[in-house]
N, C-alpha and C positions, 0 to 999 in steps of 0.2 A: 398281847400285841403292844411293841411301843410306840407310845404316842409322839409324838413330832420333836417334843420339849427334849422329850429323855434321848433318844436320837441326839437331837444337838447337843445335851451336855456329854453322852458316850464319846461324841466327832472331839468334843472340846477336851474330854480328860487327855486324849491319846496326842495331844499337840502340846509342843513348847511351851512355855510360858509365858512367851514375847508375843507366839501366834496368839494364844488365849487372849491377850489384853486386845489382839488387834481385834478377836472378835466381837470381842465386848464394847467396844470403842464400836462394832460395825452394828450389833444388834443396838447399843441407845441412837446412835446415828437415822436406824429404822424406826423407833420408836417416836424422834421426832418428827420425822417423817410421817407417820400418819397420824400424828395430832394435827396438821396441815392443812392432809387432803380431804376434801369438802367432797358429800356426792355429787357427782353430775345433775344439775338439773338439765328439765327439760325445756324445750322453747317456749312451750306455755309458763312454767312454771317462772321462767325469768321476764316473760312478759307481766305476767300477775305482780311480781315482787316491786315491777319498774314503777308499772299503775299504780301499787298500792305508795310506793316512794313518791312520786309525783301528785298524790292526793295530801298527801301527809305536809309536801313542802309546800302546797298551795296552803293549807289552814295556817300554816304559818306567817303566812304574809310578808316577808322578811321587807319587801319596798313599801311595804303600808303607810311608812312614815313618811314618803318623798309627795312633798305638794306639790312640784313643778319639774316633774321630769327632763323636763328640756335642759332647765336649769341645773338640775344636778349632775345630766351629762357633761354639760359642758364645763362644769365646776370637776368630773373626775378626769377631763382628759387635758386639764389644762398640765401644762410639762413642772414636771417639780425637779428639785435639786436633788440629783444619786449621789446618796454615798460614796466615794473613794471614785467618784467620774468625774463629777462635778467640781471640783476642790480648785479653789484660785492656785495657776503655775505655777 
């Protein structure tokens, strides 16, 4: 019985050698292709991943260092000078 493999290299001997390259060009093309694809999870399972994300970014505290919130908002939304907007006429 041939196996799948040997099938395609039979289909591949019996074609041109311009087809051949295209197929070879189509099977690594495949082969990137499912380094890619991720299994599907499930609704739980991406709920759990989010959870456990969400725990993970709380231990990190990343605002821990901010004494006066108010203050540092108002310190990030003051207007700064854009590159290439901004530039005197």
């Amino acid at each position: 019985m041939n196996t799948i493999l040997q099938q395609v290299q039979q289909h591949a001997a019996s074609l041109p050698l311009a087809l051949q390259a295209e197929l070879l060009n189509y099977a690594i093309y495949l082969e990137q292709k499912a380094r890619h694809i991720a299994p599907a999870a499930t609704e739980e399972q991406r709920r759990k991943r989010f959870a456990e994300a969400l725990e993970y970014a709380a231990t990190l505290n990343p605002f821990g260092d901010i004494a006066d919130p108010v203050a540092w908002q108002r310190e990030q939304r003051q207007d700064r000078t854009l590159l290439g907007r901004d530039d005197a006429d």
